[in-house]
C-alpha positions in Angstrom: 26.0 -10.7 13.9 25.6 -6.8 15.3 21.9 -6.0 14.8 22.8 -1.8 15.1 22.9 -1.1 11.5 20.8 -4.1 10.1 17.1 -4.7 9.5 15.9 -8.4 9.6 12.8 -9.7 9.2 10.9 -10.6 12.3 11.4 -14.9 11.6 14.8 -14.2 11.6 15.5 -11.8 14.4 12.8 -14.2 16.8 14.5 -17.3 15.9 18.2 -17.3 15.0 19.6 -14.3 16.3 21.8 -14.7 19.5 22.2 -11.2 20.0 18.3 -11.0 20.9 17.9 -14.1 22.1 20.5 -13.3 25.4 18.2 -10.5 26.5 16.4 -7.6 24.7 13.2 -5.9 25.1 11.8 -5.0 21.2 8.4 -2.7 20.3 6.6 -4.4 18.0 4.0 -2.0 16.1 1.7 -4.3 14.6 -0.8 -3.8 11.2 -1.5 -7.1 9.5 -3.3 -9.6 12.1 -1.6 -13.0 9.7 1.8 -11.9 9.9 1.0 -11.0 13.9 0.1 -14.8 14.2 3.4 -15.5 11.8 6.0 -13.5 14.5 4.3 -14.5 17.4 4.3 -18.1 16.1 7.6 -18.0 15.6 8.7 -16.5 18.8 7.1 -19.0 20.8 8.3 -22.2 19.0 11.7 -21.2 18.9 11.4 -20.4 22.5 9.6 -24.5 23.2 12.9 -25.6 20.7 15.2 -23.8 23.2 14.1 -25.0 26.4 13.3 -21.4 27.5 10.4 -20.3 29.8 7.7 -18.7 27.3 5.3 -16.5 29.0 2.7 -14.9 27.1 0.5 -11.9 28.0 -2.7 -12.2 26.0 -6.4 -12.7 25.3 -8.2 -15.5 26.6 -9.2 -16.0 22.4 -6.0 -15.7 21.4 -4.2 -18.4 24.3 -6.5 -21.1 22.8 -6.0 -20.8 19.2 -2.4 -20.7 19.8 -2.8 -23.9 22.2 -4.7 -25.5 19.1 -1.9 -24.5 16.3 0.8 -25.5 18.4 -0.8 -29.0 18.7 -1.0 -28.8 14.6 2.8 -27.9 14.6 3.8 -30.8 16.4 4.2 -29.9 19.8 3.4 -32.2 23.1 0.6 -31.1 26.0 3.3 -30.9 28.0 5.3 -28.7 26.2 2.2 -26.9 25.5 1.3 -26.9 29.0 4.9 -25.2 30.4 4.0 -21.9 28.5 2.8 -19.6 30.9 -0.5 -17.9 29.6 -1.8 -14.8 31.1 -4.7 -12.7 30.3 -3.7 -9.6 28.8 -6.5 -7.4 29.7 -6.4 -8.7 33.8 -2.9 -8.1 33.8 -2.7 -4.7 32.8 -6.5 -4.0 32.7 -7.3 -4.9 36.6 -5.9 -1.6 37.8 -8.3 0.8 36.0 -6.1 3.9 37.1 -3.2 2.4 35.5 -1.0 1.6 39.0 1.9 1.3 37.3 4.0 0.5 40.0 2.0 -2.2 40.9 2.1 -3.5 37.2 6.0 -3.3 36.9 6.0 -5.0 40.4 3.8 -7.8 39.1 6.2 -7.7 35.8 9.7 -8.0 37.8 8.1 -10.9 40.1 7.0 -12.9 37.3 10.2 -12.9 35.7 12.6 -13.0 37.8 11.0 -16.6 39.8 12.3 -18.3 36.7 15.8 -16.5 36.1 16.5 -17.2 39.2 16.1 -21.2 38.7 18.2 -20.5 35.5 15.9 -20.6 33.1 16.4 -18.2 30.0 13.1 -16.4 29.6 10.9 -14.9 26.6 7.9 -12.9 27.2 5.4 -11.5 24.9 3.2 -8.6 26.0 0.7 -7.5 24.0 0.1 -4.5 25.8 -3.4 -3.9 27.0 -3.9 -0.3 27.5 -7.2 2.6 26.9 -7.3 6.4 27.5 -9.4 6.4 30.1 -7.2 4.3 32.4 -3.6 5.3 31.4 -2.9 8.5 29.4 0.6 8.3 26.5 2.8 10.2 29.3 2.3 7.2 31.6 2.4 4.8 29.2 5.7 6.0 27.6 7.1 6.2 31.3 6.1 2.9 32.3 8.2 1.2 29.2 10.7 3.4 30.2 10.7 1.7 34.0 9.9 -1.7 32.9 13.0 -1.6 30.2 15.4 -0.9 33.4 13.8 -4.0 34.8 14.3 -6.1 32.3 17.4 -5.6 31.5 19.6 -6.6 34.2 17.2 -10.0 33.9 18.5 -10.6 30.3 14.8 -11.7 29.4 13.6 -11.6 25.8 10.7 -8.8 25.8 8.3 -8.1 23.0 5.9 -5.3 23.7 3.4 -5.3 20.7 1.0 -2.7 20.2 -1.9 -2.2 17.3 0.2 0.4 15.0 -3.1 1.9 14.2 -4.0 2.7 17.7 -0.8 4.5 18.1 0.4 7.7 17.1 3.5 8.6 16.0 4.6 11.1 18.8 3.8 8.2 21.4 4.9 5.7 19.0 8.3 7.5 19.3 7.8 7.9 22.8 7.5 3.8 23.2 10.9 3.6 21.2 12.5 5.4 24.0 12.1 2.6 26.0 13.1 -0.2 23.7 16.0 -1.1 22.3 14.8 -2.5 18.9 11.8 -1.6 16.8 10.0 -4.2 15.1 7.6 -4.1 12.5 5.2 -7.0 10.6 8.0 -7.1 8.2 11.2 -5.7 9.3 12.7 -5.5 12.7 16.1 -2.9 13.3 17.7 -1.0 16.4 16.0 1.6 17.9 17.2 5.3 17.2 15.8 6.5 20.2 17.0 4.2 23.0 18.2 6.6 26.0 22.3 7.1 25.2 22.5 4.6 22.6 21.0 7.3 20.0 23.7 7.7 17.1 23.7 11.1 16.0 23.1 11.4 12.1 26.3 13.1 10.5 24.6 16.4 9.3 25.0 17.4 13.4 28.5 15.8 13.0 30.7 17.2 9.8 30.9 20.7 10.4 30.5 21.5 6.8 26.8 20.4 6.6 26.0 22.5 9.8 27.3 25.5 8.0 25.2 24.6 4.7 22.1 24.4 6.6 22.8 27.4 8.5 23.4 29.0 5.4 19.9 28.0 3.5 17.8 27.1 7.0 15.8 30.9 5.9 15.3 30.2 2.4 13.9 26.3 3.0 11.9 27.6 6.1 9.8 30.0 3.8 9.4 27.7 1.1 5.9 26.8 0.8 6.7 23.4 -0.1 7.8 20.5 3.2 11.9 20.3 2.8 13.3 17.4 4.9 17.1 17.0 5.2 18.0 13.1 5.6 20.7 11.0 6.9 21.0 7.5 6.9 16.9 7.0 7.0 17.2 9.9 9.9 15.2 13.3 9.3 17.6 16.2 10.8 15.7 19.3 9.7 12.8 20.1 8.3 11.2 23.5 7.3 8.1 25.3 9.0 5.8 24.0 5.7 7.0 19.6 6.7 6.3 20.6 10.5 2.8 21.9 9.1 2.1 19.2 6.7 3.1 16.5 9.8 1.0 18.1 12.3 3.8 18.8 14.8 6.3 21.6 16.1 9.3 22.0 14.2 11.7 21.1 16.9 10.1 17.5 16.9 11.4 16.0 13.4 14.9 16.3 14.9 15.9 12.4 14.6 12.9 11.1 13.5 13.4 8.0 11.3 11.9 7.9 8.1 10.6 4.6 8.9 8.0 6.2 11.7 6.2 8.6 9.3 6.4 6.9 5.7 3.7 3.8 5.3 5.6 0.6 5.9 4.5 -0.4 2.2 6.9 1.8 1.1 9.9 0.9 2.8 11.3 -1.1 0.1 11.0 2.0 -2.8 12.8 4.0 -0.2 15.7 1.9 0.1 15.7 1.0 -3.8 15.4 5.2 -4.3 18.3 5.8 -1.9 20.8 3.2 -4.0 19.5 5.1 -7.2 20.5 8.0 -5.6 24.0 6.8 -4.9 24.6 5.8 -8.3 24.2 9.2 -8.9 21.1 8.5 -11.5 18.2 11.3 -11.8 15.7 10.2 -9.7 11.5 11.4 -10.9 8.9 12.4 -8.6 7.3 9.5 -7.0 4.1 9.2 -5.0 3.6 7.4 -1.4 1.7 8.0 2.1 3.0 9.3 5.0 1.8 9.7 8.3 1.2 12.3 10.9 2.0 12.7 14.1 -2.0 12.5 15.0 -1.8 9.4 12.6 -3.7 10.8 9.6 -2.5 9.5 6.0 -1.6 11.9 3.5 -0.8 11.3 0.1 2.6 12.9 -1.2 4.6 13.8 -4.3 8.0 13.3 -3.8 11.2 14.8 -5.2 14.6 13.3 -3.8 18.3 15.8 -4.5 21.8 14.6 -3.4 22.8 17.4 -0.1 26.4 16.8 -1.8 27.8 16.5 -4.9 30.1 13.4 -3.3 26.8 11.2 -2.6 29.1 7.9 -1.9 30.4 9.5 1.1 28.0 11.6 2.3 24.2 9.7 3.0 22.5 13.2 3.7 19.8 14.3 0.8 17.0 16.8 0.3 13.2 15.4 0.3 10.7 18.3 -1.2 7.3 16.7 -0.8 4.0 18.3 -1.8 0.6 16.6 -0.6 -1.9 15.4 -3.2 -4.8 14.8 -1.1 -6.8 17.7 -3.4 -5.5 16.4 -6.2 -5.9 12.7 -5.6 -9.7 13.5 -4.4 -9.7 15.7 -7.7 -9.0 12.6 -9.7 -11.4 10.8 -7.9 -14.0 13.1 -8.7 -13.1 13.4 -12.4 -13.7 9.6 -12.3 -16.9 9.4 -10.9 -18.1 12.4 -13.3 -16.7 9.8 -16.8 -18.3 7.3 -15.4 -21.9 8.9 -15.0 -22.0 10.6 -18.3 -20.7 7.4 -20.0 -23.6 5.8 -18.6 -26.0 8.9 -19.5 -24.9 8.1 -23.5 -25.2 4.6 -23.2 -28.1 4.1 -21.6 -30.6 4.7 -25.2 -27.7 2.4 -27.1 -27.8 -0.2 -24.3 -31.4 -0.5 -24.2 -31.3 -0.4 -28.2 -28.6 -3.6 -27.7 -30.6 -5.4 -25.1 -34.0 -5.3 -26.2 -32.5 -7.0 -29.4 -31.8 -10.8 -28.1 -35.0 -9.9 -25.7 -37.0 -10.4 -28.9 -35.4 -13.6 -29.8 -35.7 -15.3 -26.3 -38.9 -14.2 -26.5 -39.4 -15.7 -29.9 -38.2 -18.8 -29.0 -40.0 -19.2 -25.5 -43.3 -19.1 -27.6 -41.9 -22.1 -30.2 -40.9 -23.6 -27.2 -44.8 -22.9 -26.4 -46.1 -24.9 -29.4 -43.0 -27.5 -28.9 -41.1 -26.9 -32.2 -38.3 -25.8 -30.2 -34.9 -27.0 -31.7 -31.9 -27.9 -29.6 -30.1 -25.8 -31.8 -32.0 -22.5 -30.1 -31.2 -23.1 -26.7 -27.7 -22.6 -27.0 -28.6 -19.5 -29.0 -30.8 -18.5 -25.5 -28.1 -19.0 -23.3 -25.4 -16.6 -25.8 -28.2 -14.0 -25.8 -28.6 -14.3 -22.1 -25.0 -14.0 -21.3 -24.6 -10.9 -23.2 -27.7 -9.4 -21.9 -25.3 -10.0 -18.4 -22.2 -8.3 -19.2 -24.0 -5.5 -20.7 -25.5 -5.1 -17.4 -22.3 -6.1 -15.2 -20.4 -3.3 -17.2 -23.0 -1.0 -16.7 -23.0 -1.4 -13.1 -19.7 -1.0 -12.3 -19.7 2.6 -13.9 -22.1 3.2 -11.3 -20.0 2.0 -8.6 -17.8 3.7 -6.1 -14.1 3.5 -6.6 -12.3 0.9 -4.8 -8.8 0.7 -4.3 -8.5 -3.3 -3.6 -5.8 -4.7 -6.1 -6.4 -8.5 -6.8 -4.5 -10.6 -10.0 -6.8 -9.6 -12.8 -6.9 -11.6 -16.4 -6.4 -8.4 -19.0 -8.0 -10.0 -21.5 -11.6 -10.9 -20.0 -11.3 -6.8 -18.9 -10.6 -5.5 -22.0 -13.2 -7.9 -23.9 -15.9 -7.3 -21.3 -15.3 -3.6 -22.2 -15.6 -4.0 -25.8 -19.0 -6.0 -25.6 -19.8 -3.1 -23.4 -19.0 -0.2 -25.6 -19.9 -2.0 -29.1 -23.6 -0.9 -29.2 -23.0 2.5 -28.6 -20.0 2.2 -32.0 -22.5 0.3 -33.6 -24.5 3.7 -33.6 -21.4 5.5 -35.4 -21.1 2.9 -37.3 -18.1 1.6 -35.7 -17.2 -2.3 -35.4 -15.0 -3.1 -32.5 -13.1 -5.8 -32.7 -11.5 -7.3 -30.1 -8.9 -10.1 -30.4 -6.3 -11.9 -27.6 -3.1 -13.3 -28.8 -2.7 -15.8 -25.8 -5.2 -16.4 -23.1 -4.5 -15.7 -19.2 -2.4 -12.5 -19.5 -2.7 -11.9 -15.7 -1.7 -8.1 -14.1 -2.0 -7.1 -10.3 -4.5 -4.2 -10.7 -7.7 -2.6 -9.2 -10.1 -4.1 -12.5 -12.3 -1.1 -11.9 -10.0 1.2 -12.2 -8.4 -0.3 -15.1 -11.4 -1.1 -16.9 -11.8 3.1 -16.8 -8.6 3.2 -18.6 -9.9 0.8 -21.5 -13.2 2.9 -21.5 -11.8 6.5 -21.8 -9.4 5.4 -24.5 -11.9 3.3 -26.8 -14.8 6.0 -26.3 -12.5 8.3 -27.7 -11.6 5.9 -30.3 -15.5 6.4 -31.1 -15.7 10.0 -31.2 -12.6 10.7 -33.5 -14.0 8.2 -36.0 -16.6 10.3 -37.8 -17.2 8.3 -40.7 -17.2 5.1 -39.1 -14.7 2.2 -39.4 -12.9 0.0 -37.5 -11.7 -0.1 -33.7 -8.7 -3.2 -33.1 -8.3 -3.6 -29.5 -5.7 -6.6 -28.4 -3.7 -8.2 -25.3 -0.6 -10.4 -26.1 2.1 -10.8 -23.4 5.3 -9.6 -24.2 8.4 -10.8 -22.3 7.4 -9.8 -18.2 4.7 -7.4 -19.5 1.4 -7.0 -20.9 0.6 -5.3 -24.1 -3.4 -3.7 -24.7 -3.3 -2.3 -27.9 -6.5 -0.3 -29.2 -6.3 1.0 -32.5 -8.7 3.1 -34.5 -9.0 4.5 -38.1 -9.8 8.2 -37.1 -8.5 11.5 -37.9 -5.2 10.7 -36.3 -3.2 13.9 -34.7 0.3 15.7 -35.7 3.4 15.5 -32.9 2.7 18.8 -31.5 -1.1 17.5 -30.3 0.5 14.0 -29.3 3.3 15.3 -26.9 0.4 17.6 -24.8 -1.8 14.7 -24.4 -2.5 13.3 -20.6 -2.3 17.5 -19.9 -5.0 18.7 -17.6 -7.6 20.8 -19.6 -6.1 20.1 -23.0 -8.3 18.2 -25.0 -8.7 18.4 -29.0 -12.7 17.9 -28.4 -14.4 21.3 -28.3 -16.4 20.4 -25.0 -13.4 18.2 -23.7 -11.4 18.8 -20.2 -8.5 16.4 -20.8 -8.7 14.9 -17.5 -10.0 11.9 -18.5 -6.5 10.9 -20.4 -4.8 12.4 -17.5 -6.4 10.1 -15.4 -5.4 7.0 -17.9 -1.8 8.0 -17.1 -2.0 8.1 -13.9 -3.8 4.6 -13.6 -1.2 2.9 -15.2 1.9 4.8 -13.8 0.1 3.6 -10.5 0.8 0.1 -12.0 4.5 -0.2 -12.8 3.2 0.8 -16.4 3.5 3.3 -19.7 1.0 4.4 -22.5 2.6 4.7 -26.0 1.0 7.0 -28.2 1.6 6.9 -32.2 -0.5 8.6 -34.5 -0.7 9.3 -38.4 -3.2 12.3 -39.4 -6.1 11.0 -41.9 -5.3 7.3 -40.9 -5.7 6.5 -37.3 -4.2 6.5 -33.8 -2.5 3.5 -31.9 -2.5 3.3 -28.3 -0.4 0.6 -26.3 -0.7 0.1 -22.7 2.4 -1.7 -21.1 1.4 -3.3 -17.3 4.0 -5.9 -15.7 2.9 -9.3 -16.0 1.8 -11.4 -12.9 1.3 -15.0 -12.7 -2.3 -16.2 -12.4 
């Protein structure tokens, strides 16, 4: 199996690839410390399978632990015992000016002693390296020197490096030196290696060097980044995407889209790109890319076919537009809800909890004077644990936003929410009734976030019932999603109000922005999800939240 064109996952390309295995020397640009242990794991017991000579360059911690899970996995002491371990930091850390010479020396000698007793060798390097001792210019040089080392050897190399520590002009510096890239997930040939660089076809076919010729003024002034791409390869981009990257426009010549878009959005690129060649109408889409000084930006992104014959030509058009204002916007629009939902809560919610205060208190003193029923305890305990989700809700209002996602139960979030809001109804004389159709209706959210989205959408529920009445809010699964459905019996809105709603700064309340139902969509678009809208005027409004379902 050629590895040019594919990308395999690291447990495949450390294990079962021959290719590799006969001699290669990959940059591994690590993120996530598990799946580090996973690939190193995996390259080491597939080397102890083969018979090969492991060596390992790393910390003194980190030779011990894998000692100890090797033992788990089932190896002998003296299998364990023919690895070669060497610390990391005295290899490459002894020589505080960085004598590279005297490190590749040190690299060649270590090697070579066992190819030359015919052993196949694999070594893994995670490369110790600081500032101070070594600036990027050496560093890219020495990978450069150590790859013509290693390559007459045929030794299996992996240089790994913390991705976060690295930016992406030295990042792409290291790839100059290795022949495959490798990341926690993915691993693929390297687009940079010396004369094995394939040049993208928009340098090739003629007729796309006279296109860009043609429109290269109009996309540089554009205010917006324009990147032309080829098969995952940027080959132009405009004065504003040099700008946006924190680079020189002369330096996105040939650099992969992997390198500057966050690895957790690989996948939508490659799913985007067969969209793309089925010719279908792709929407604006948001991910992070990163700079060249390794800052993360959040980006809007539009994707256009570079030809009308997209089967046969790869090449498209990325306009992308950074969010970071409007992103911290959002934020901010958040934060304000939240505070001045907790401003008109706080006389309902003391109202609501100095009710069962009274009773506990009433029963403490029959409890006193020992007429206390069994009967009234359980009756404590109900008044307790409401008192406690009052306050749990109230709290979280308070809180910053996080952005952790966990597998959250819908219908625990959305009651929660309703015990929350229902004194401040009870005030309008609004009952809110909440009611699950099936228990555990599980979605992969941020539950704070979420939880804002119920809020916004109930408390208006409140405010457009002026004569009181009813508020239905429900969860039932339906098929692979999740259905919320909060319905009211307000005032209700005609189709020309419904289809602006979710518009910044249009609001049908007199002091309303709008940005709080802007914010709603945008929470559950984050999601995978959709908000339906339906509305009759003098009857009521019905809003239904679809999420995709996740299994507890």
């Amino acid at each position: 199996m050629e590895l040019t064109n594919d990308i395999m996952h690291p447990k495949v390309a450390l294990t079962k690839n021959t290719e590799l295995i006969s001699g290669t020397h990959i940059l591994y640009l690590y993120s996530n410390w598990d799946k580090y242990w996973d690939n190193i794991l995996s390259f080491v017991t597939a080397g102890l399978k083969l018979q090969h000579q492991v060596i390992l360059l790393e910390s003194s911690d980190m030779l011990a632990e894998m000692r100890k899970r090797l033992f788990i996995r089932g190896f002998g002491q003296e299998q364990i015992e023919s690895i070669v371990f060497v610390d990391h930091r005295l290899f490459y850390g002894a020589h505080q000016s960085f004598d590279m010479e005297t490190v590749l020396k040190t690299l060649k000698n270590s090697i070579q002693h066992y190819v030359e007793k015919g052993l196949p060798t694999r070594v893994w390097s995670h490369v110790f390296w600081h500032k101070d001792a070594c600036c990027e210019k050496e560093l890219k040089l020495y990978e450069q020197k150590a790859d013509a080392i290693l390559k007459p050897l045929n030794a299996f190399t992996v240089c790994s490096y913390n991705a976060d520590e690295i930016s992406a002009s030295l990042s792409m510096g290291l790839m100059k030196g290795h022949s495959h890239v490798m990341t926690d997930d993915e691993l693929a040939a390297s687009m940079y290696y010396k004369s094995e660089l394939k040049t993208p076809s928009l340098f090739i076919e003629d007729r796309l060097q006279e296109k860009v010729r043609h429109y290269k003024h109009l996309i540089n002034e554009m205010p917006d980044a324009v990147f032309f791409v080829s098969d995952y390869q940027i080959v132009y981009g405009n004065h504003a995407a040099a700008k946006m990257l924190k680079c020189e426009t002369g330096d996105l010549s040939n650099v992969s889209a992997w390198t500057i878009f966050c690895e957790e959005y690989h996948d939508v690129i490659r799913q985007r790109v067969k969209k793309l060649q089925l010719k279908e109408k792709l929407s604006l889409v948001e991910m992070k890319m990163k700079t060249y000084e390794g800052d993360i930006l959040d980006v809007e992104i539009g994707v256009f076919p570079f030809s009308l014959d997209i089967e046969k030509d790869s090449t498209a058009i990325l306009i992308i537009r950074s969010i970071q204002e409007r992103k911290a916007h959002q934020q901010l629009t958040i934060k304000t809800e939240k505070l001045s939902l907790a401003g008109q809560l706080a006389a309902s919610i003391a109202h609501e909890v100095r009710n069962p205060l009274t009773s506990i208190k009433g029963f403490i003193k029959l409890a006193r004077e020992d007429v206390m029923q069994d009967a009234y305890y359980t009756i404590i305990e109900e008044e307790i644990d409401r008192i406690e989700t009052i306050a749990s809700e109230l709290l979280v209002l308070g809180k910053p936003m996080s952005v952790e996602v966990d597998v959250c139960d819908v219908g625990k979030m959305l009651r929660d929410v309703c015990i929350l809001l229902q004194s401040q109804a009870v005030m309008r004389k609004i009952d809110i009734q909440f009611h699950s159709a099936e228990p555990g209706c599980f979605i992969r959210c941020n539950a704070g976030q979420v939880k804002q989205v119920f809020i916004n959408i109930i408390k208006n529920a409140t405010e457009a019932m002026e004569d009181g009445g009813i508020i239905r809010a429900s969860v039932r699964p339906d098929g692979e999603t999740v259905q919320v459905i909060i319905e009211d019996e307000g005032k209700g809105m005609p189709e020309h109000i419904l289809q602006k709603l979710g518009e910044p700064f249009y609001s049908t309340k007199e002091d309303g922005t709008g940005l709080g139902l802007m914010v709603c969509f945008n929470i559950v678009e984050q999601y995978g999800g959709t908000i339906r809208i339906e509305s009759i005027v003098d009857e009521g409004t019905v809003f239904t939240i679809q999420l995709p379902a996740e299994s507890s």
